[in-house]
Short mmCIF file of the C-alpha atoms (twelve columns), coordinates in Angstrom:
data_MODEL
# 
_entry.id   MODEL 
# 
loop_
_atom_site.group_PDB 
_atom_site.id 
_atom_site.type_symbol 
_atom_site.label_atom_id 
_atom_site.label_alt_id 
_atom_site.label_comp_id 
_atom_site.label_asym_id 
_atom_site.label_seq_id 
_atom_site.Cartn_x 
_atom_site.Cartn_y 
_atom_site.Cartn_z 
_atom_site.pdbx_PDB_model_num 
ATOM 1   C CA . UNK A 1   97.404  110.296 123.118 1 
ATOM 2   C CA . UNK A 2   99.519  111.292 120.136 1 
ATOM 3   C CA . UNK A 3   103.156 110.674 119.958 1 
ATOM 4   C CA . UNK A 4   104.567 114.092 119.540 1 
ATOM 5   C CA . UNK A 5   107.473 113.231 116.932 1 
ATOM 6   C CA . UNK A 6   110.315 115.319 115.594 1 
ATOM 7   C CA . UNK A 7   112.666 115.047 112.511 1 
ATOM 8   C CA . UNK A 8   116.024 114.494 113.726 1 
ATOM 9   C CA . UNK A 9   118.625 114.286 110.964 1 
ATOM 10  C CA . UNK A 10  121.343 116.718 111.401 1 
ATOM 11  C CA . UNK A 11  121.930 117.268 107.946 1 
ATOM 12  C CA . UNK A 12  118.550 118.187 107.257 1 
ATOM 13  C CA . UNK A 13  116.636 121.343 107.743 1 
ATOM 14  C CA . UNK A 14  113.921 119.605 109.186 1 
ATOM 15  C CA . UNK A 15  116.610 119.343 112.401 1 
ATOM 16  C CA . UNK A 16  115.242 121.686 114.541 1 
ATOM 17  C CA . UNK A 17  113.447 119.322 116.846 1 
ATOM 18  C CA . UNK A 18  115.719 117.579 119.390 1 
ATOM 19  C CA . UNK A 19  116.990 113.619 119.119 1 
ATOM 20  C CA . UNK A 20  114.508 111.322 120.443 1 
ATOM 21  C CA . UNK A 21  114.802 109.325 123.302 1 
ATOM 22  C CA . UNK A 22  114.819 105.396 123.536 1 
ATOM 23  C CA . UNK A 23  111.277 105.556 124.477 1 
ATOM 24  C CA . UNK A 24  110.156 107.458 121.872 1 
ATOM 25  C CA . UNK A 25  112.420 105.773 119.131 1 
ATOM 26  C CA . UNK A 26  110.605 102.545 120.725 1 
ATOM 27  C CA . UNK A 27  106.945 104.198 120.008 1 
ATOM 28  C CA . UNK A 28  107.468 105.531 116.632 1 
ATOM 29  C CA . UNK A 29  108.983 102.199 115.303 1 
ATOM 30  C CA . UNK A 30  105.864 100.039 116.973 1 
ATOM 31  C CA . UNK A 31  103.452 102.651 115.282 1 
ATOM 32  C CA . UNK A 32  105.461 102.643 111.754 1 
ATOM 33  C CA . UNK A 33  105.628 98.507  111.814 1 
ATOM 34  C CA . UNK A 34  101.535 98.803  112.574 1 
ATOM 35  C CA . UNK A 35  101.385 100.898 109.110 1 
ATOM 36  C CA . UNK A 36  103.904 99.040  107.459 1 
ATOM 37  C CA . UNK A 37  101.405 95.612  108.223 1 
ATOM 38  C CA . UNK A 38  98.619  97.386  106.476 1 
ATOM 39  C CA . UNK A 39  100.856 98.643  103.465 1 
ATOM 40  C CA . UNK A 40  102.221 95.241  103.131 1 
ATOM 41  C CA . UNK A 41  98.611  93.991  102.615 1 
ATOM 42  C CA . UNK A 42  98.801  94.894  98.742  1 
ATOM 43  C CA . UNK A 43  101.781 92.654  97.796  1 
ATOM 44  C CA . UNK A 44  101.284 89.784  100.722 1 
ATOM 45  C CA . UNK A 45  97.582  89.454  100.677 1 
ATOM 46  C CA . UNK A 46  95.762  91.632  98.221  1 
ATOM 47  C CA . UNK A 47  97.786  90.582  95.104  1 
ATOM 48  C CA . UNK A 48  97.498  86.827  95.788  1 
ATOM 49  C CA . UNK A 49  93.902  87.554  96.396  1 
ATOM 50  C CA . UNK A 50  93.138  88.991  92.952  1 
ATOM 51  C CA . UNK A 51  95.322  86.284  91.295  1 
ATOM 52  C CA . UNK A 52  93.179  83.972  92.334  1 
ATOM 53  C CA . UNK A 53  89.767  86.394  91.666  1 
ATOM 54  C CA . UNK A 54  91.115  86.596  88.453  1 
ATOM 55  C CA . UNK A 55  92.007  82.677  87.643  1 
ATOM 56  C CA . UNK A 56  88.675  81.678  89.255  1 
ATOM 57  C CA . UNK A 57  87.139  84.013  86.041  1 
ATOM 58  C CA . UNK A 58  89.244  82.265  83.679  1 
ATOM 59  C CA . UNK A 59  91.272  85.581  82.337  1 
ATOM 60  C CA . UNK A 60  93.525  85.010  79.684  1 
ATOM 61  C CA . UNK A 61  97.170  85.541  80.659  1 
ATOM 62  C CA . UNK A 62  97.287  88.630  78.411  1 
ATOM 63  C CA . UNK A 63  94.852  90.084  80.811  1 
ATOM 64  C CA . UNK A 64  96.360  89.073  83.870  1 
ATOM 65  C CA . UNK A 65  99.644  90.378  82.576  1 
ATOM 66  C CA . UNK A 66  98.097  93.498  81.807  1 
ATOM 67  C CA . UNK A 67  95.866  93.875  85.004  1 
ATOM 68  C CA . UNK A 68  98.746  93.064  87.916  1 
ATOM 69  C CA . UNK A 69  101.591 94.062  85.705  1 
ATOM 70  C CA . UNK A 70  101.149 96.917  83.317  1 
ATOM 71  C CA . UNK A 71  98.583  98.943  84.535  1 
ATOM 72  C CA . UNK A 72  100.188 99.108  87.897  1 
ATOM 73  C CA . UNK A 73  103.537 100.109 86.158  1 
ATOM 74  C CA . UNK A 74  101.834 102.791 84.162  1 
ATOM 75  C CA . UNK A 75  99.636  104.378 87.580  1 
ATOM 76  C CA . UNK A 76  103.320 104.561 89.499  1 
ATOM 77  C CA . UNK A 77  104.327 106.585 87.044  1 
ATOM 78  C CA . UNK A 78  102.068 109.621 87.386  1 
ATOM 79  C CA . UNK A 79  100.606 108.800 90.847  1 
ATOM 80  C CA . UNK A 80  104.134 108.377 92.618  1 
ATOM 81  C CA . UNK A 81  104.988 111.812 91.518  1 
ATOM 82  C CA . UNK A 82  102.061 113.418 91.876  1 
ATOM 83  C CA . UNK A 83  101.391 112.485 95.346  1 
ATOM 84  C CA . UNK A 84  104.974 112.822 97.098  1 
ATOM 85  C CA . UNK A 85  105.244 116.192 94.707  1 
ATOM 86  C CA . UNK A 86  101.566 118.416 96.236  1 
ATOM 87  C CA . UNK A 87  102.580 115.815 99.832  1 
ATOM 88  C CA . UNK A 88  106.379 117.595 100.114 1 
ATOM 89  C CA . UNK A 89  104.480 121.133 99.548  1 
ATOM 90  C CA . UNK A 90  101.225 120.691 101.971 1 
ATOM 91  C CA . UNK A 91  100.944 122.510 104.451 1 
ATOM 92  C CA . UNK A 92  98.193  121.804 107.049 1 
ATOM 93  C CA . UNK A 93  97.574  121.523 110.813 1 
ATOM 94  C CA . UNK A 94  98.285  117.423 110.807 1 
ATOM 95  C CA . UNK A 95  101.366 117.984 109.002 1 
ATOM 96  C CA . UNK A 96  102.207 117.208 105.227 1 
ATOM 97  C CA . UNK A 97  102.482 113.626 105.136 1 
ATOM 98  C CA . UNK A 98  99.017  112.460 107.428 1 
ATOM 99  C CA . UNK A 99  96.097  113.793 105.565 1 
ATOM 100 C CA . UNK A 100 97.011  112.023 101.706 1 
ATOM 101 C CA . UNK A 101 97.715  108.560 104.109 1 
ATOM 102 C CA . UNK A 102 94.218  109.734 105.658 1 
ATOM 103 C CA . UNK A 103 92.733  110.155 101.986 1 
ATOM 104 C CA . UNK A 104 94.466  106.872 100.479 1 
ATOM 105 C CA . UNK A 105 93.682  104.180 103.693 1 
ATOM 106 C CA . UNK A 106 89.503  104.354 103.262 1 
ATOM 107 C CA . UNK A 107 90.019  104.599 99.045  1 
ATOM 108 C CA . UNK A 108 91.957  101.258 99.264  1 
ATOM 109 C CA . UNK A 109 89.758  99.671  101.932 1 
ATOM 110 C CA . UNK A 110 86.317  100.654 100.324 1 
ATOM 111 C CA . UNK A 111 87.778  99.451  96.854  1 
ATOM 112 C CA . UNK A 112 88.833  96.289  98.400  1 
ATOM 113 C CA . UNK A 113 85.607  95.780  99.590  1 
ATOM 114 C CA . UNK A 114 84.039  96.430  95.854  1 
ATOM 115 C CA . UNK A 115 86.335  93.980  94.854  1 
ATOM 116 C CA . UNK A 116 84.957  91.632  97.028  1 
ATOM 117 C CA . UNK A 117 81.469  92.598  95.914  1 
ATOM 118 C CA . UNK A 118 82.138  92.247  92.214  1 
ATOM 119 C CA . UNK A 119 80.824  89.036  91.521  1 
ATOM 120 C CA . UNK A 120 77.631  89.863  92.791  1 
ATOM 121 C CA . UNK A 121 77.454  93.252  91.168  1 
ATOM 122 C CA . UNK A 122 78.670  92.152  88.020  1 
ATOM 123 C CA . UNK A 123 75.516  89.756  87.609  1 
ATOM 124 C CA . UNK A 124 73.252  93.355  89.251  1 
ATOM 125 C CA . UNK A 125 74.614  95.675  86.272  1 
ATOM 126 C CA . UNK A 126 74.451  92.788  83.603  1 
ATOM 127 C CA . UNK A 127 70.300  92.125  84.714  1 
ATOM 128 C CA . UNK A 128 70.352  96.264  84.660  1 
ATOM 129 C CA . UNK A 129 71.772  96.802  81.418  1 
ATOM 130 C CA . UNK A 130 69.652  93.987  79.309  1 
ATOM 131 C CA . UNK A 131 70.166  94.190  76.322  1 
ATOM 132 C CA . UNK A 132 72.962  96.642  76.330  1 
ATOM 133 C CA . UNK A 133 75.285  94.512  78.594  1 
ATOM 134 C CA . UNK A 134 78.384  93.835  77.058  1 
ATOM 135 C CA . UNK A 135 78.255  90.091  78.884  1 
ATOM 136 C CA . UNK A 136 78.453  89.231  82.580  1 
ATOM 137 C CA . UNK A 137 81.985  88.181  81.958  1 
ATOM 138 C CA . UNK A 138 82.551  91.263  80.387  1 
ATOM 139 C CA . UNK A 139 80.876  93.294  83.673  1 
ATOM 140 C CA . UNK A 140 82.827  91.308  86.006  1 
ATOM 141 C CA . UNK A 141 86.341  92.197  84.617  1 
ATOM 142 C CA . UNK A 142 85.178  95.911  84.176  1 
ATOM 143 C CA . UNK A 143 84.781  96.114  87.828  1 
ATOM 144 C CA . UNK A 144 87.154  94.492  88.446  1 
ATOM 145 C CA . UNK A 145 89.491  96.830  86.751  1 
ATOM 146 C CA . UNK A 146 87.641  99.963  88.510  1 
ATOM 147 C CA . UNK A 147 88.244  98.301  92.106  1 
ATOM 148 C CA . UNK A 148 91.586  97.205  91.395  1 
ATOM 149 C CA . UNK A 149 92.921  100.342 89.590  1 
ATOM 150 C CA . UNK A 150 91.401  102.719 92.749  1 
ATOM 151 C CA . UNK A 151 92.707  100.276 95.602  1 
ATOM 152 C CA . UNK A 152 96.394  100.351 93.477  1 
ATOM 153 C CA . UNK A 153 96.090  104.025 93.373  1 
ATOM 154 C CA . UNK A 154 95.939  104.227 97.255  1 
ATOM 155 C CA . UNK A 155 98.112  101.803 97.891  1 
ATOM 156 C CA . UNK A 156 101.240 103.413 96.091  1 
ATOM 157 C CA . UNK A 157 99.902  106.862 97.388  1 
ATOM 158 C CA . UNK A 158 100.314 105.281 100.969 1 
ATOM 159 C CA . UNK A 159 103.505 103.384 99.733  1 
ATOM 160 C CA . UNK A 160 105.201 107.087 98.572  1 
ATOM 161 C CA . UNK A 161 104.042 109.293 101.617 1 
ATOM 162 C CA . UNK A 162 104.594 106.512 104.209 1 
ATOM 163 C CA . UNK A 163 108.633 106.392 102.879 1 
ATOM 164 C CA . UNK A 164 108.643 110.426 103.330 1 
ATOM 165 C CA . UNK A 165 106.967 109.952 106.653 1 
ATOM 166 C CA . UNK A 166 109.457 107.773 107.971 1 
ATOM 167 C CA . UNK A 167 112.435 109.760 106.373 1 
ATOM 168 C CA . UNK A 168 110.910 112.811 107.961 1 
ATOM 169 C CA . UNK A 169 110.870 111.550 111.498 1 
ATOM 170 C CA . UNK A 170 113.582 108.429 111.642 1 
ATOM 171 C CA . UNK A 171 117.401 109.448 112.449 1 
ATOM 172 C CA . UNK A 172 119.455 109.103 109.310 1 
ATOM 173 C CA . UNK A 173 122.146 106.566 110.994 1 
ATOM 174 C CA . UNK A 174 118.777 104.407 111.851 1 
ATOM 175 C CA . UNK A 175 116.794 104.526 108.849 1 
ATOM 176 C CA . UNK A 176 118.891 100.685 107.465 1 
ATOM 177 C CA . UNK A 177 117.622 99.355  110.144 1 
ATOM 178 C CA . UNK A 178 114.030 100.799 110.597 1 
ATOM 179 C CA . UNK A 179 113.568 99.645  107.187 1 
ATOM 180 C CA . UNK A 180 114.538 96.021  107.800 1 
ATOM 181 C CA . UNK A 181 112.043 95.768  111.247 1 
ATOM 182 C CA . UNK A 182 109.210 96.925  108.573 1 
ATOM 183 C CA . UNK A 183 110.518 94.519  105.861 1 
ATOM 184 C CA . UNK A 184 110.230 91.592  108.657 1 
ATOM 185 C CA . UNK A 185 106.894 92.730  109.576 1 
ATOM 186 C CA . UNK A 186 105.496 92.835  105.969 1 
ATOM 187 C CA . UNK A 187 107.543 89.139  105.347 1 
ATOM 188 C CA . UNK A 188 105.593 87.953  108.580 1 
ATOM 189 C CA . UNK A 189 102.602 89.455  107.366 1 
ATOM 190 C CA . UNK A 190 103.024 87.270  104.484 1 
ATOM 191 C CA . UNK A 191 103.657 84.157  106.372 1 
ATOM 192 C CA . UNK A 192 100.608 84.422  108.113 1 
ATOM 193 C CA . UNK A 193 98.508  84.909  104.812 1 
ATOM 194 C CA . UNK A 194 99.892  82.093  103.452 1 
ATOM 195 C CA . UNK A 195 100.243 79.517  105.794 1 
ATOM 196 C CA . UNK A 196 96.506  80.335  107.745 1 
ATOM 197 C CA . UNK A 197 94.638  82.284  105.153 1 
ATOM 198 C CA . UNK A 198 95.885  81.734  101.451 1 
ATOM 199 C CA . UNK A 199 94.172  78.128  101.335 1 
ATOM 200 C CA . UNK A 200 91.135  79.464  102.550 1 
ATOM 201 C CA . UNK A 201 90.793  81.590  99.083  1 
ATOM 202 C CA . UNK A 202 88.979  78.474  97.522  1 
ATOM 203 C CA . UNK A 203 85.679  78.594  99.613  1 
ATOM 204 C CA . UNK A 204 85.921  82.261  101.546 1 
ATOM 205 C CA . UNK A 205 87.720  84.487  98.574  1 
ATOM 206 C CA . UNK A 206 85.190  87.921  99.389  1 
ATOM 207 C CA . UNK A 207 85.794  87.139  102.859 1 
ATOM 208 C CA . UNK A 208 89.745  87.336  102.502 1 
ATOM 209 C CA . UNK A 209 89.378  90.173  100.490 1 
ATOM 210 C CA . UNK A 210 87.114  92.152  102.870 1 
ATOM 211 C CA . UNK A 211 89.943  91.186  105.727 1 
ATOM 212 C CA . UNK A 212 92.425  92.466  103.695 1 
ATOM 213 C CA . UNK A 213 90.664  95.441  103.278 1 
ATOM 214 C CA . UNK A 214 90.027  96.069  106.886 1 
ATOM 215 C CA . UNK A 215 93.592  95.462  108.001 1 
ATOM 216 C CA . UNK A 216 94.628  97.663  104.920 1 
ATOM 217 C CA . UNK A 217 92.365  100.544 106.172 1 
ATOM 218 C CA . UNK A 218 92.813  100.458 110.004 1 
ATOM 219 C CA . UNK A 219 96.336  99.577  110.374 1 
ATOM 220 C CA . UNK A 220 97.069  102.844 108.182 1 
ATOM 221 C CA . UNK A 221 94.595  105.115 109.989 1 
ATOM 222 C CA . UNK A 222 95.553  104.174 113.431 1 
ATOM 223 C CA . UNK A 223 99.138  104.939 112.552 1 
ATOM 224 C CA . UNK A 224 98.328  108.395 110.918 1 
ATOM 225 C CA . UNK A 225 96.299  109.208 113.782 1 
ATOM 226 C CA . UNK A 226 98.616  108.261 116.399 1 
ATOM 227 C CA . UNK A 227 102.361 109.183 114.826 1 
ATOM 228 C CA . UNK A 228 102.195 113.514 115.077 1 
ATOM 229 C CA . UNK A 229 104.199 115.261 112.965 1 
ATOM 230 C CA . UNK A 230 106.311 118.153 113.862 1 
ATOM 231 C CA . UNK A 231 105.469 121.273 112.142 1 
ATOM 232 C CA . UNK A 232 108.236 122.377 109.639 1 
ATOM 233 C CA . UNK A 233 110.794 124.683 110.423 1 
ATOM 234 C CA . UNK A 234 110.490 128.262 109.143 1 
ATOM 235 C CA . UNK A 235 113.825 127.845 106.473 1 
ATOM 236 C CA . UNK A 236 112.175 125.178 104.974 1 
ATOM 237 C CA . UNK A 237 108.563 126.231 103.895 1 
ATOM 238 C CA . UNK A 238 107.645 126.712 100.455 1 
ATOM 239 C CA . UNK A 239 109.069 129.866 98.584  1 
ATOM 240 C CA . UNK A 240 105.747 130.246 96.868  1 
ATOM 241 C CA . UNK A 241 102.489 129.746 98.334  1 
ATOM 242 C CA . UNK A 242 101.119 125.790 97.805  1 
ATOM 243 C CA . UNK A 243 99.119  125.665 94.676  1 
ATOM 244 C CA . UNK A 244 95.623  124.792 95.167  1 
ATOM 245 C CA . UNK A 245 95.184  123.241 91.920  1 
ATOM 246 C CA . UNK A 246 95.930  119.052 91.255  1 
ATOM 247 C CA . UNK A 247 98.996  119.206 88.672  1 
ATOM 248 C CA . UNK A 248 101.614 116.937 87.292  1 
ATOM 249 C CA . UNK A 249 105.024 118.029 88.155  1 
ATOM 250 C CA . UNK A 250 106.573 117.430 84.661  1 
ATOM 251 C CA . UNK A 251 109.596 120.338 85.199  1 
ATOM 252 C CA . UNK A 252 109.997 118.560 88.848  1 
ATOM 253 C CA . UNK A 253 110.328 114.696 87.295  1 
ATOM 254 C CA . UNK A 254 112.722 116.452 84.655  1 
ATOM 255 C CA . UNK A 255 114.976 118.173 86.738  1 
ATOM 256 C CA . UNK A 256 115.080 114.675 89.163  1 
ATOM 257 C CA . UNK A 257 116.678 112.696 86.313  1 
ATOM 258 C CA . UNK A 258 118.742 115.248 85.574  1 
ATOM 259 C CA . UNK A 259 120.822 113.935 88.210  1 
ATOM 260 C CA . UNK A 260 122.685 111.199 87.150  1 
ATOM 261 C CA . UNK A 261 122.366 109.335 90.713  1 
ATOM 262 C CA . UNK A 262 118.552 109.222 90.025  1 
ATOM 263 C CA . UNK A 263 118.756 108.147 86.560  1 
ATOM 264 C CA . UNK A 264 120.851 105.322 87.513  1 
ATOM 265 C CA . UNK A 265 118.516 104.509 90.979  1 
ATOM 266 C CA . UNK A 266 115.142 103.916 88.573  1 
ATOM 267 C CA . UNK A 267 117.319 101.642 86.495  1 
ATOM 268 C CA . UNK A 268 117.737 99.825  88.983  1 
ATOM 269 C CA . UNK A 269 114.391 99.667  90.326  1 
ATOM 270 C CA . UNK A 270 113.337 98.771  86.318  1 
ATOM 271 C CA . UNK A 271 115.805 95.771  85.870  1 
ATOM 272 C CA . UNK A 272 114.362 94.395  89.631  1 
ATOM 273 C CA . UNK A 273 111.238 95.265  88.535  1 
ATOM 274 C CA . UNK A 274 111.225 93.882  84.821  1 
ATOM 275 C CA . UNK A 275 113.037 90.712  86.707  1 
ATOM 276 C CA . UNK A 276 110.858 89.605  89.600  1 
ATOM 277 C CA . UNK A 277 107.528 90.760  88.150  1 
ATOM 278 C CA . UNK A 278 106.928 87.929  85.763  1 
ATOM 279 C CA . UNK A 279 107.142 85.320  88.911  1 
ATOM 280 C CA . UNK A 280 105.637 87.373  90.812  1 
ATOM 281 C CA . UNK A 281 101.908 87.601  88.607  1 
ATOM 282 C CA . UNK A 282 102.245 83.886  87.347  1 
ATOM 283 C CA . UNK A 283 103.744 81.838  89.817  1 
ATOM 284 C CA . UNK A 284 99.822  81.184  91.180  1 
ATOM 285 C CA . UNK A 285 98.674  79.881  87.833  1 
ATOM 286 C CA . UNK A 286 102.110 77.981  87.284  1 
ATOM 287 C CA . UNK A 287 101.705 76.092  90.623  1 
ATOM 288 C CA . UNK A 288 97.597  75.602  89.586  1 
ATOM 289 C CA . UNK A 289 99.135  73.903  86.378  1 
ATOM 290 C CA . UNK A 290 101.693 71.916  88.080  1 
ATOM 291 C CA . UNK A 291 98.954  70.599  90.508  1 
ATOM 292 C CA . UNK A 292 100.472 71.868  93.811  1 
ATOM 293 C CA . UNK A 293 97.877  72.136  96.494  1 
ATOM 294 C CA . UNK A 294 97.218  75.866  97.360  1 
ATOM 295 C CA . UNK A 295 98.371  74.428  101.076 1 
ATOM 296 C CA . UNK A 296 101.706 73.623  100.154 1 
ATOM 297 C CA . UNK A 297 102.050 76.673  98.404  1 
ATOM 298 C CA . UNK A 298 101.392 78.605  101.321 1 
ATOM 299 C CA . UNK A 299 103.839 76.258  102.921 1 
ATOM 300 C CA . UNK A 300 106.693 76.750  100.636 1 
ATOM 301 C CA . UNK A 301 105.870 80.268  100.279 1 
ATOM 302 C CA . UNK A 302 105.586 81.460  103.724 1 
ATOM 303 C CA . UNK A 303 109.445 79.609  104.008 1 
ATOM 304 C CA . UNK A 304 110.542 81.426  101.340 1 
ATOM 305 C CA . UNK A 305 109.467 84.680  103.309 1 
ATOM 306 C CA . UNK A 306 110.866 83.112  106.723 1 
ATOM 307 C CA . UNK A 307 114.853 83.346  105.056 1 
ATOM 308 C CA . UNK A 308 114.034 86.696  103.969 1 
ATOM 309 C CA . UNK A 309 113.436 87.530  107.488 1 
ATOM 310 C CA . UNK A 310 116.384 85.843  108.856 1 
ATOM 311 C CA . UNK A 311 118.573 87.916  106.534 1 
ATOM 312 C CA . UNK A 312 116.518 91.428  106.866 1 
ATOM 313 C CA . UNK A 313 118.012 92.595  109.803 1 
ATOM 314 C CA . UNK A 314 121.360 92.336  108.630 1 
ATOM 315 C CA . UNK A 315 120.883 94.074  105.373 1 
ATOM 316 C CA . UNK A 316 119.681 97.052  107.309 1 
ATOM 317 C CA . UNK A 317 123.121 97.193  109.817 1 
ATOM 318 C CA . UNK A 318 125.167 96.589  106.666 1 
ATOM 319 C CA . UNK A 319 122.645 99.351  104.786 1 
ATOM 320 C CA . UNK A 320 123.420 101.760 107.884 1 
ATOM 321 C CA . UNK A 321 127.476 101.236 108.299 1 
ATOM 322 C CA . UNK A 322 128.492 101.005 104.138 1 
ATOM 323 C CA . UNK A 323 125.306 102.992 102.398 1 
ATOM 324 C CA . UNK A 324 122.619 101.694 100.562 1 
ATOM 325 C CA . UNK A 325 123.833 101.530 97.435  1 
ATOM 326 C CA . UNK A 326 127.179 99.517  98.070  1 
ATOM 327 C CA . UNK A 327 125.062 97.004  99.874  1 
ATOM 328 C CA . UNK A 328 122.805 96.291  96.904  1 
ATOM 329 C CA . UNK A 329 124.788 96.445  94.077  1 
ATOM 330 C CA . UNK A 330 126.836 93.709  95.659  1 
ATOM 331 C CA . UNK A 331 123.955 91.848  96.689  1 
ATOM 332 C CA . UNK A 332 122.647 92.248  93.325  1 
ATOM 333 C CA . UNK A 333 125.981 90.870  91.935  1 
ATOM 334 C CA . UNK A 334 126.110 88.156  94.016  1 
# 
């Protein structure tokens, strides 16, 4: 059975339905935290998994940078919008947010399963290609770059409409708090990746990857199937009909940093972005140079994740009773 689920913020037009009960509230968050596991595959299990794909190939650090760093950077900026921009104006019988995370799930499993395979098709299309193969290293890093770039491409479509799912359906004085129980399940995602799994990279990498995959996949499609959405109240459908055609919302990503409280918001996310990122794609070959055992890296990782956890909860309550924004720019300061 589907969980018949209403937006409930009164000051939003998407109101009409009325509050949910504890019960309810209870089966949406379980549902959300299942989806939230499989979106917080790409940073806790599928990124450390192509580090190590990637350092097992011996790829310069120019490419690395470029693979996990800059291409990503440069795909958020026209998938982001284009996905929540066509998601905000569908209109269909599962609602607007389902069928992309419907779409996206499968395209991220199937190309983490490629990337599992690439090895072995790499040395299929270099025997197929003769003399015309650029080199097997060569073959391996281009598929590598077609797997990675379509799984990256699903997961930040998934990332974008699973946010508007959950501000379409959580109450407004709840959302701090719904966000920290996801942020603990993605952190204990993590620290069961890294202290069970991550070490296991060395001899079963494709099989880690085709996990990863799986619980990428069915963690979002169960939630999409079983979280219904509530179809939109009559004030708030489009004023035009929904364009058929795929566009890029230019006028729309103008007229967003327009206002001055977005301009300031993707600063933000740039400086955190621009200040974690470097750690974030390196630390793996760092702690490979230093000779730390991928064991103890789990170790120390998966603790690192466990204080994140202990202080998630809080951040959301303070995030709830102060706003957002007042809670991180202090943080930040501090």
């Amino acid at each position: 059975m589907r969980l018949a689920l209403g937006p409930v913020r009164a000051a939003s037009p998407l109101a009409a339905a009325p509050p949910l009960g504890i019960a309810a509230l209870l089966a949406l968050l379980c549902w959300l935290l299942l989806g939230d596991v499989g979106i917080a595959m790409r940073e806790r299990g599928a990124v450390p998994s192509a580090l190590e794909l990637l350092r097992r190939h011996a790829e310069s650090d120019t490419t690395v940078s470029l693979l996990m760093s800059t291409v990503p950077a440069v795909l958020s900026l026209l998938v982001v919008p284009l996905v929540g921009f066509h998601s905000d104006r569908c209109r269909s019988r599962l609602g607007r947010r389902t069928p992309y995370l419907l779409a996206a799930a499968p395209i991220g499993g199937i190309a983490l399963l490629g990337l599992a395979a690439s090895p072995m098709l790499a040395g299929t299309l270099d025997t197929a290609l003769g003399g015309w193969s650029p080199g097997l290293r060569n073959c391996r890093l281009a598929l590598f770059c077609l797997f990675w770039t379509a799984f990256d491409c699903a997961a930040m479509s998934a990332i974008s409409v699973f946010n508007g799912l959950v501000n379409d359906l959580v109450p407004a004085g709840l959302l701090g708090r719904f966000f920290a129980g996801f942020r603990i399940a993605g952190l204990t995602a993590g620290i069961a990746y890294h202290n069970w799994i991550f070490a296991l990279t060395d001899q079963y990498l494709n099989e880690v990857l085709i996990g990863v995959g799986l619980v990428f996949c069915l963690s979002i499609v169960a939630m999409a199937l079983m979280v219904k959405e509530t179809p939109l109240a009559p004030d708030v459908a489009p004023a035009n009909p929904p364009e058929r055609r795929l566009r890029f919302p230019f006028e729309h990503v103008l007229e967003c940093f327009r206002y001055r409280p977005y301009g300031w918001a993707v600063a933000a996310f740039l400086l955190a972005s621009a200040t974690f990122s470097p750690f974030n794609t390196f630390y793996l070959h760092y702690a490979h140079a230093a000779g730390i055992p991928k064991g103890t890296l789990g170790t120390l990782t998966a603790a690192g994740y466990a204080v994140s956890i202990l202080s998630a909860f809080a951040m959301g309550w303070l995030a709830d009773r102060f706003g957002a924004a007042r809670v991180s720019t202090i943080i930040m300061a501090i």
